[in-house]
TIRO-2110 file (N, C-alpha, C; in Angstrom, 1 decimal):
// TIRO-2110
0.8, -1.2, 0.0, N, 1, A
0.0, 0.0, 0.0, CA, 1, A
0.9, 1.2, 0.0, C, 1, A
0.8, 1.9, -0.7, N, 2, A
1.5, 3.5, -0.9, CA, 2, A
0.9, 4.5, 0.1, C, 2, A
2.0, 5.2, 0.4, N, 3, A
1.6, 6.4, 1.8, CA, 3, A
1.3, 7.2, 0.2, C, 3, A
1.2, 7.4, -1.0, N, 4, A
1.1, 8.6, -1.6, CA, 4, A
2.3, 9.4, -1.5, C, 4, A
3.4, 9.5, -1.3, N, 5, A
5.0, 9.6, -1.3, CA, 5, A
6.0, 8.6, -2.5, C, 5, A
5.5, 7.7, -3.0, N, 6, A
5.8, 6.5, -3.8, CA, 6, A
6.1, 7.2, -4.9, C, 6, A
7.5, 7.5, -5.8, N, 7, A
7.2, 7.7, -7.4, CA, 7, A
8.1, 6.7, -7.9, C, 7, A
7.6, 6.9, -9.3, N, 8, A
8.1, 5.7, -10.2, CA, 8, A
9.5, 6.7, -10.6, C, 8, A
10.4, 5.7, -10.9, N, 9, A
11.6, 5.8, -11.8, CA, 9, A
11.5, 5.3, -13.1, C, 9, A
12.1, 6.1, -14.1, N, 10, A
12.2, 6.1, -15.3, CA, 10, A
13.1, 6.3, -16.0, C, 10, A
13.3, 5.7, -17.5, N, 11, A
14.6, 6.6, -18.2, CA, 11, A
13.9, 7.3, -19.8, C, 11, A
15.1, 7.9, -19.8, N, 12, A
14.9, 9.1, -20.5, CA, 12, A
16.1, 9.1, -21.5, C, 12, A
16.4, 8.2, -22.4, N, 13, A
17.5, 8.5, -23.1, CA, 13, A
17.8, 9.8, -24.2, C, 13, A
16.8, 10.6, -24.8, N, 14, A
17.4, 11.5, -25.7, CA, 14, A
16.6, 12.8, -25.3, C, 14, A
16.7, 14.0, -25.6, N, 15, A
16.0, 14.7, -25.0, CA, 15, A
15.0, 15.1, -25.8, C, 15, A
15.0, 14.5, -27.2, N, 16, A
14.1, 14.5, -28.0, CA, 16, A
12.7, 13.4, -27.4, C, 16, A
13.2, 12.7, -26.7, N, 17, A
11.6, 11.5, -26.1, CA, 17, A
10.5, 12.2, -25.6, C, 17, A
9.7, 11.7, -25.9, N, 18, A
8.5, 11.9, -25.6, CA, 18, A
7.7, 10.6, -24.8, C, 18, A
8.2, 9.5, -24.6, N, 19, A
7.9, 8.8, -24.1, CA, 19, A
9.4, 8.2, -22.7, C, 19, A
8.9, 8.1, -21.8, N, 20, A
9.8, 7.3, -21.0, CA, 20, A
9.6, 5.6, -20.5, C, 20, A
10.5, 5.1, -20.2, N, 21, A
10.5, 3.7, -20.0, CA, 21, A
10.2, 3.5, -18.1, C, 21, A
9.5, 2.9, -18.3, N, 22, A
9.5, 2.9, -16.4, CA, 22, A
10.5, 1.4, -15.7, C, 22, A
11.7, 1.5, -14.7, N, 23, A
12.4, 0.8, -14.6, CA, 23, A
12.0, 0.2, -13.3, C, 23, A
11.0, 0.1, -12.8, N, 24, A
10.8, -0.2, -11.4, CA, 24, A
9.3, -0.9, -11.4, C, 24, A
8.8, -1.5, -10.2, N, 25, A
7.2, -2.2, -10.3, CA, 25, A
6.5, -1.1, -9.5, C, 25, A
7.1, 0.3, -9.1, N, 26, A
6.0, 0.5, -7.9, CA, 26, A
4.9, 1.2, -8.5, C, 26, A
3.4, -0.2, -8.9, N, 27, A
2.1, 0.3, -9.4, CA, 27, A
1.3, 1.0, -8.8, C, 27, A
1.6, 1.6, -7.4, N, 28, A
0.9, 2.3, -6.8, CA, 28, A
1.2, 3.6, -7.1, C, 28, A
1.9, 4.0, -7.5, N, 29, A
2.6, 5.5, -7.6, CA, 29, A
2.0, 5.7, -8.9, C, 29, A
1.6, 7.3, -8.6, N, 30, A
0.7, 8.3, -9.6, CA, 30, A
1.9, 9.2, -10.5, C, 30, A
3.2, 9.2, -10.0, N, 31, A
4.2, 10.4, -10.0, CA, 31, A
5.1, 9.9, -10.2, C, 31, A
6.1, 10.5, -11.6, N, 32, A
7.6, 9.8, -12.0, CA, 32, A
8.0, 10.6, -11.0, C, 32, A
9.4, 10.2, -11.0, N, 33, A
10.5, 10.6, -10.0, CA, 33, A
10.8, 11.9, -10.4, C, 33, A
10.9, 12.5, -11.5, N, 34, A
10.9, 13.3, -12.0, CA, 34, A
9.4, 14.5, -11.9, C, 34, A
8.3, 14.3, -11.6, N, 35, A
7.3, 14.9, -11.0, CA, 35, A
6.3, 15.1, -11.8, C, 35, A
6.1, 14.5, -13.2, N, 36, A
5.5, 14.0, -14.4, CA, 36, A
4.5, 13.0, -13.5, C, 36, A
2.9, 13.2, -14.5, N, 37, A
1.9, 12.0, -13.6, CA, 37, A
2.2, 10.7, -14.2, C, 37, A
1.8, 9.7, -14.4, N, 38, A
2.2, 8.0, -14.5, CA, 38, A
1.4, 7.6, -14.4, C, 38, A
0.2, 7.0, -14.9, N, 39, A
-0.9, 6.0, -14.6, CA, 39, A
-0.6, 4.8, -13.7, C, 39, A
-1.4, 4.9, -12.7, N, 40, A
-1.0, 3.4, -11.5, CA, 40, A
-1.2, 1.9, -12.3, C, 40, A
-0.2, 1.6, -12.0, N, 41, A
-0.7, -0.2, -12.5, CA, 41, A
0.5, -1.0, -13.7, C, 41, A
1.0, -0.1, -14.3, N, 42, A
2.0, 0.1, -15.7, CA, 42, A
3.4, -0.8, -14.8, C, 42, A
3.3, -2.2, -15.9, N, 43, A
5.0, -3.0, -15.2, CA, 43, A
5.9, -2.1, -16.1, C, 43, A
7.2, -2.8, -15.1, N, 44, A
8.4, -2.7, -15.4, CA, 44, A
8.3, -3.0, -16.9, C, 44, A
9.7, -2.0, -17.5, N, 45, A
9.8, -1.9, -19.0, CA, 45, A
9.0, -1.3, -20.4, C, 45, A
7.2, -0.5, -19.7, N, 46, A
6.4, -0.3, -20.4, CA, 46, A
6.4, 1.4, -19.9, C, 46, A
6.3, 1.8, -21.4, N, 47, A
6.3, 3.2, -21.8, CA, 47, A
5.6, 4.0, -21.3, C, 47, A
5.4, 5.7, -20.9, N, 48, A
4.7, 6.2, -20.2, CA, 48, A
5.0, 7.4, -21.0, C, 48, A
3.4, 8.6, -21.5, N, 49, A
3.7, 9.5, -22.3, CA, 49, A
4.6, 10.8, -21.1, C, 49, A
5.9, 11.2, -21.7, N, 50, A
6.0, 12.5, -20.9, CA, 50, A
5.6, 14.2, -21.3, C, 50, A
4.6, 13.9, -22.6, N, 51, A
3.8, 15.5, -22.4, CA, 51, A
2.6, 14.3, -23.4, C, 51, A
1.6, 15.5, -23.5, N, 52, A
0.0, 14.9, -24.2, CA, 52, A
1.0, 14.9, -26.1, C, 52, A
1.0, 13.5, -26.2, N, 53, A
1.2, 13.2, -27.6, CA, 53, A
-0.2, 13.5, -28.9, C, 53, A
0.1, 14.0, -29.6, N, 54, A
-1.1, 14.3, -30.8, CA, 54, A
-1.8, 13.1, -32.0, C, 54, A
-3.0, 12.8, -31.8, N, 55, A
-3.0, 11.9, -32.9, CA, 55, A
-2.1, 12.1, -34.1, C, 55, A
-1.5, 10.8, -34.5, N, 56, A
-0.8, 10.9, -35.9, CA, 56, A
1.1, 11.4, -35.5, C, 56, A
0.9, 12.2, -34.2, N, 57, A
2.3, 12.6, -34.1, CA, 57, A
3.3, 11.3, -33.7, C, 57, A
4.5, 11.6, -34.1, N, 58, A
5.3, 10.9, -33.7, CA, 58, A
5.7, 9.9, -32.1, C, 58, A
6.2, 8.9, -32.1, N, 59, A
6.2, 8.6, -30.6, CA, 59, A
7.4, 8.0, -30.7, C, 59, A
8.4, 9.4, -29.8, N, 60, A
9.9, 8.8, -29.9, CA, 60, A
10.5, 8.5, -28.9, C, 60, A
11.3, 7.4, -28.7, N, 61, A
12.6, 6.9, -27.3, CA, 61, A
13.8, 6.2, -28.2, C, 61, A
14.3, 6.9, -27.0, N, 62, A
15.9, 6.7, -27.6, CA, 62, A
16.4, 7.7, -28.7, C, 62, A
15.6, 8.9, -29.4, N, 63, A
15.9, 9.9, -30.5, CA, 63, A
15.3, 9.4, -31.4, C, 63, A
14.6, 8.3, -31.5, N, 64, A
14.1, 7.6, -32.7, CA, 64, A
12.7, 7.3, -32.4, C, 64, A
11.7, 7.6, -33.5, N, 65, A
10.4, 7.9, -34.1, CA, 65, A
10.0, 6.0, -34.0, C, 65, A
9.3, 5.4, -33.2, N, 66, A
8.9, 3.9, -33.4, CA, 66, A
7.6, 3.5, -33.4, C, 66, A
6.9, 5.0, -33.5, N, 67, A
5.5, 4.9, -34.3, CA, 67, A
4.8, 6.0, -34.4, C, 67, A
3.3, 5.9, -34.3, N, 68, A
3.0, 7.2, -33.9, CA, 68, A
1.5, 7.0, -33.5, C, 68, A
1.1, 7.9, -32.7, N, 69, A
0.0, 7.8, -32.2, CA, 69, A
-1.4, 7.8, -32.7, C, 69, A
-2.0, 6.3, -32.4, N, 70, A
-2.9, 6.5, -33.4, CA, 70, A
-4.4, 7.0, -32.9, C, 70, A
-4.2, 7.7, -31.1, N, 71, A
-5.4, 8.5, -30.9, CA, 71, A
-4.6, 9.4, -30.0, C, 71, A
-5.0, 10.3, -29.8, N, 72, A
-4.4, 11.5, -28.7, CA, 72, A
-3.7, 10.9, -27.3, C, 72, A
-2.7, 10.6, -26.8, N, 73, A
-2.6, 10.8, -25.9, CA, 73, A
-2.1, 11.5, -24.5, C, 73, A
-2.9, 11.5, -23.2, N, 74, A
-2.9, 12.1, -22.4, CA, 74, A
-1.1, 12.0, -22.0, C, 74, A
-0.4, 13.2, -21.1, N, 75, A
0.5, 13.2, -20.3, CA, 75, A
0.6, 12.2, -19.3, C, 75, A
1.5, 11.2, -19.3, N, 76, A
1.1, 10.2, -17.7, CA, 76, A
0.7, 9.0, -18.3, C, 76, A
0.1, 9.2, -19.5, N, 77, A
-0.8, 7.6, -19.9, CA, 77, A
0.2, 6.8, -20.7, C, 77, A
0.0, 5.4, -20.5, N, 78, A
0.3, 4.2, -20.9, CA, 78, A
0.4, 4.6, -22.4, C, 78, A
1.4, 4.3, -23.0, N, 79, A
1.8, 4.0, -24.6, CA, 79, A
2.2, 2.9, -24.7, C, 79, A
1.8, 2.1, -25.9, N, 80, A
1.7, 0.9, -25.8, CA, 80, A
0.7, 0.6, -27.8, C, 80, A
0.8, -0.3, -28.0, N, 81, A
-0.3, -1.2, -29.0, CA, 81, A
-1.6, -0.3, -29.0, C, 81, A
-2.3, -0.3, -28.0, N, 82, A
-3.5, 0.3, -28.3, CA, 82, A
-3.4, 1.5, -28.5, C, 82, A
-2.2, 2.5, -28.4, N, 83, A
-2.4, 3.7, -28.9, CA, 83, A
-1.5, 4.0, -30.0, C, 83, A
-0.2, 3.0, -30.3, N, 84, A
0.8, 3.6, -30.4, CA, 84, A
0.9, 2.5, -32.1, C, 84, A
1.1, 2.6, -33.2, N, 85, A
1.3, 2.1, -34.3, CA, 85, A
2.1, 2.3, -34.9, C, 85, A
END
C-alpha cells in the first residue's frame, strides 16, 4: 500500500523523447521521480507519455520515431499497442 509519497523511476534516453520507459514495479505510484503523472498499474519496461502526444504525431525513445499515435494521448498515460502504431 502506498503512503502517496511513492514515485516511479524512469529513463529518459534523448531529450528528444516523448515517451519514457518505467524501470521499477512501484504500481501504486501516480508520480515519475521526476514529478511528471504515471498511470498506476504500468509494469516494469512499459512506456509512459511524458507531455500529451497528438494523434498521428510521432512517438519517440531513444531519439528515434517507433511509431506514432494513433489516438491522442494524455500526459502520464500508458503507450503501448493500443495507442501507439
Amino acid at each position: 500500500m502506498s503512503d502517496g509519497s511513492a514515485t516511479r523511476r524512469a529513463i529518459v534516453a534523448h531529450e528528444a523523447d516523448n515517451v519514457a520507459t518505467l524501470v521499477d514495479n512501484r504500481l501504486d505510484a501516480v508520480r515519475l521521480a521526476g514529478g511528471g503523472p504515471v498511470a498506476p498499474g504500468l509494469s516494469f519496461g512499459h512506456k509512459v507519455a511524458l507531455r500529451d502526444i497528438a494523434e498521428g504525431e510521432a512517438v519517440v525513445k531513444y531519439g528515434v520515431a517507433i511509431g506514432r499515435a494513433t489516438r491522442p494521448v494524455a500526459r502520464g498515460e500508458h503507450v503501448h499497442v493500443h495507442n501507439c502504431g
